[in-house]
C-alpha positions, 0 to 999 in steps of 0.5 A: 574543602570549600570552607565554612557552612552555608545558609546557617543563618535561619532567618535568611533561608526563610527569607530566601524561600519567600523570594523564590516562591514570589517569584515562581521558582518551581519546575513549571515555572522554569519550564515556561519561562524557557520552553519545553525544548530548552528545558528539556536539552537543560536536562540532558546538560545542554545549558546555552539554549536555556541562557538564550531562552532567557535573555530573549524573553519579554521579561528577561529581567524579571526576578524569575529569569534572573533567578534561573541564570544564577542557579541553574545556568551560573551566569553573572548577574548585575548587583541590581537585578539580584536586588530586584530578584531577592527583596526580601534578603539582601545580596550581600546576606546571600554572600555572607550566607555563602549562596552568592559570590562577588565577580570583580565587577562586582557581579554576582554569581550563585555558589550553591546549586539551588533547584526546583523538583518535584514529584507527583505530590508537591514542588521541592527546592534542592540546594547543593553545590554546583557540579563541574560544569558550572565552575571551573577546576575540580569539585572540592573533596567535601562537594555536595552532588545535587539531584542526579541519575541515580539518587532520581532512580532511588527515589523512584524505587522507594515505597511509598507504603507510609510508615512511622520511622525511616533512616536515610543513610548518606543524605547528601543534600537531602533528596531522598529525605524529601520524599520520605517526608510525604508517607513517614512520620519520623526521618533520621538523615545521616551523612560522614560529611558535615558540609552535606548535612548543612545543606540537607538542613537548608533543604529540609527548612526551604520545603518546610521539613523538619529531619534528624539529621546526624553525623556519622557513617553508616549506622553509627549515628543509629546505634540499638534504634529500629526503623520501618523503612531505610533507604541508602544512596551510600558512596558505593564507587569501587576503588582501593580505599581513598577518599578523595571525593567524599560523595563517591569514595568511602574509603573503604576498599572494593565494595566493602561499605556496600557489603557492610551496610547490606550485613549490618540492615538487619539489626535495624530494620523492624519486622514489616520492615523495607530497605532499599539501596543502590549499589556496586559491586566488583565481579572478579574474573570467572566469577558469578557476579550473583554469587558476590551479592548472594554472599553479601546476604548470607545470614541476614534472613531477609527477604531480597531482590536483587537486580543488576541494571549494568554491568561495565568493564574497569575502563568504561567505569573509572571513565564515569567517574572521572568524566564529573569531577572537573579535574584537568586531562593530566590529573584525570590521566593519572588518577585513571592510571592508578585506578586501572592498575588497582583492578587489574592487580585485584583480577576484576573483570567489571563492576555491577550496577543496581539496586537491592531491596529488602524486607523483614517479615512480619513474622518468622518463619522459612528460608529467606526468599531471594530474588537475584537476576540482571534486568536491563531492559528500557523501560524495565526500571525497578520502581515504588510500586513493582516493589511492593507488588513483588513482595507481595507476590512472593508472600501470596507464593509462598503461603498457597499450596499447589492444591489451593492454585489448582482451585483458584480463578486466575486472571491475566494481566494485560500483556503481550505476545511476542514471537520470534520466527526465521525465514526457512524454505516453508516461510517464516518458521516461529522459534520461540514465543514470550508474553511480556507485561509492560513496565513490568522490571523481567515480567517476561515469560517464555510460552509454548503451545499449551502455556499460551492457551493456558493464559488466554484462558485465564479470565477469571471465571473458572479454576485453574484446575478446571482449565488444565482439564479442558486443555488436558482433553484438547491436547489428549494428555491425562489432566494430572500430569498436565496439571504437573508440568503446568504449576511452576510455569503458572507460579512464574507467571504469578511471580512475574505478575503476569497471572494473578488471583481473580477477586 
């Protein structure tokens, strides 16, 4: 364990968030201060051209770039320079806080990761601990992960409908709850690890945020209370049960906690309401790897879409995980050993990947309408915004009678046509035809002839059965059995958000 709780003391957080923002510790302020290419390669890991870049700038000594060499490029810096970045706090109160450490020279260096981030409403600051990289040896078992791949994809799949109570499940170091905060009047954060929820508080107090914050797993911090949105960005890595990194490991085995969670989110989710996770889940050998979540929502009698982002075999995965660890070739050897033997015993092919998104209807009523489907594509990425309009396509869907389409004015999204052809002995030979609406996560759909006729057509201005009755006379085919073929091409369309009602 890495030892008692950090940046306890509120006075020195609020004096250690005035010293950042003087001097200009925000996302654009580090990017100017390096440049855009260094800053860039920062992101993707590569930390040397930002130390240079800021050693070789006019004000190399200025608190700003001390700043930067401290938290996000682990350098030693001078006890008198920190002195000059921190005015307001002293350094050895940055020690006693657990943010800095004393080297044997008696330079300081960060023990936090403290970082910028921001969204399209605001700057935030983020504190957790330094990840492998930046220290040597292994993350310790209570190591807070900071902003990472992951908990930047669920904040991007969130919605951001405002609400009044909303349940971040594993806060970790608070990311998820500091874009909650922007569109819900009333945040729980829980989390297993108190060492989390320390540095979630000083997340929370350095961005002027107050979060309820609760120690406990799952939803038992949260027993009998309801809430309008939850999001969870749980320990969800696939192993037999241990739990030696508490960032990742439940200690629950399989995908059991994911399995959990989904099962337990509707006796705490309101009607009206959102849920939104990531998870993994185990496809054991000749399986479906549909049928495994398909099973996690049985009985919950919610609303579901489902995408599987990746799908990775047992070596590929267990090889994520230990790559961001730190632990030495002999230690991640064996431990990668025993990981691959436990899959192997279990008869599982690989892991899945991906997001799940939930909603309660407002009322009762129906099957629930549950979307499963793998969608891998680049720029296809499950966001905020296609969320809500899923679900809302799937209610316009749902309540709109094939007779009601047929009389209903239909527009075309901006999409565009695909086609795909082979060269034959008569030239190229067209063998299939889609139109795809960018940005849209599957909003791909195959067309024939007709299909594609039918949605260039779509401006608008006339019904949809009036339409399929100048088609139906074109191609020389009764109108009512065009108008057969057609509805549940036209209601993937809608689906897909490709084809929508015209106002």
């Amino acid at each position: 364990m890495t030892g008692p709780h950090p940046l306890a003391d509120h006075a020195v957080v609020d004096r250690l968030g005035k010293d950042l923002q003087a001097a200009g510790y925000t996302s654009e302020g580090v990017n100017q201060l390096i440049g855009a290419s260094a800053n860039e390669a920062l992101g993707r890991g590569v930390w040397w051209p930002a130390l240079a870049a800021t050693r070789a700038a006019p004000d190399h000594d200025a608190p700003l770039a001390t700043i930067v060499r401290l938290f996000l490029l682990g350098a030693d810096e001078p006890a008198d320079g920190v002195a000059r970045a921190f005015p307001s706090v002293r350094p050895d109160a940055l020690v006693d806080a657990g943010v800095l450490t004393v080297g044997a020279d008696d330079s300081l260096r960060a023990a936090l990761d403290i970082r910028p981030h921001a969204d399209d409403v605001r700057e935030y600051l983020v504190v957790s601990d330094q990840d492998s990289a930046m220290r040597a040896g292994p993350v310790a078992a209570d190591h807070v992960l900071g902003i990472g791949g992951a908990s930047v994809s669920l904040a991007r799949a969130v919605i951001r409908t405002p609400v009044g109570r909303a349940l971040d499940i594993g806060t970790g170091c608070g990311i998820q709850a500091l874009h909650l905060d922007n569109h819900c009047d009333e945040i729980v954060a829980t989390d297993t690890n108190p060492r989390a929820l320390a540095l979630a508080a000083a997340t929370a107090r350095l961005n002027q945020m107050a979060w309820d914050l609760r120690a406990g797993s799952l939803f038992e911090p949260v027993a009998g209370e309801r809430f309008d949105l939850i999001v969870s960005n749980p320990p969800f890595v696939v192993g037999a049960g241990g739990q030696d990194y508490i960032y990742r490991d439940s200690g629950v085995a399989g995908d059991g906690l994911c399995a959990d969670l989904i099962r337990q989110i509707p006796d705490h989710l309101n009607p009206g309401g959102s849920a939104q996770i990531l998870a993994n889940w185990v496809v054991p050998h000749g399986t479906d790897w549909r049928e495994r979540v398909r099973g996690w929502l049985a009985g919950t009698d919610l609303d579901a879409w489902v995408v599987q982002r990746e799908f990775a075999d047992p070596i590929t995965y267990i090889s994520l995980w230990l790559s961001d660890a730190g632990e030495s070739a002999q230690q991640a050897a064996d431990r990668g050993a025993r990981w691959l033997d436990w899959f192997a015993a279990n008869g599982i092919d690989g892991i899945g990947m991906g997001s799940i998104t939930l909603r309660r209807r407002s009322r009762d009523g129906g099957e629930p309408d549950q979307t499963i489907e793998e969608i891998t594509g680049a720029g296809e990425e499950v966001t905020g915004v296609e969320a809500e309009a899923f679900f809302a396509r799937r209610h316009y869907l749902r309540d709109i009678s094939d007779e009601r389409l047929l009389a209903t004015r239909l527009s075309t999204s901006p999409v565009f046509l695909e086609e795909q052809s082979l060269p034959g002995g008569e030239g190229w030979q067209q063998v299939s035809a889609t139109v795809r609406r960018p940005g849209g996560p599957g909003a791909v759909l195959a067309v024939d002839e007709v299909s594609r006729a039918l949605l260039a057509g779509c401006r608008g201005q006339v019904p949809l059965g009036a339409l399929l009755e100048l088609l139906a006379g074109f191609h020389g085919v009764e109108p009512d059995a065009l108008a057969v073929a057609a509805i549940p091409v036209v209601r993937e369309a809608i689906g897909r958000g490709i084809l929508y009602e015209a106002t």
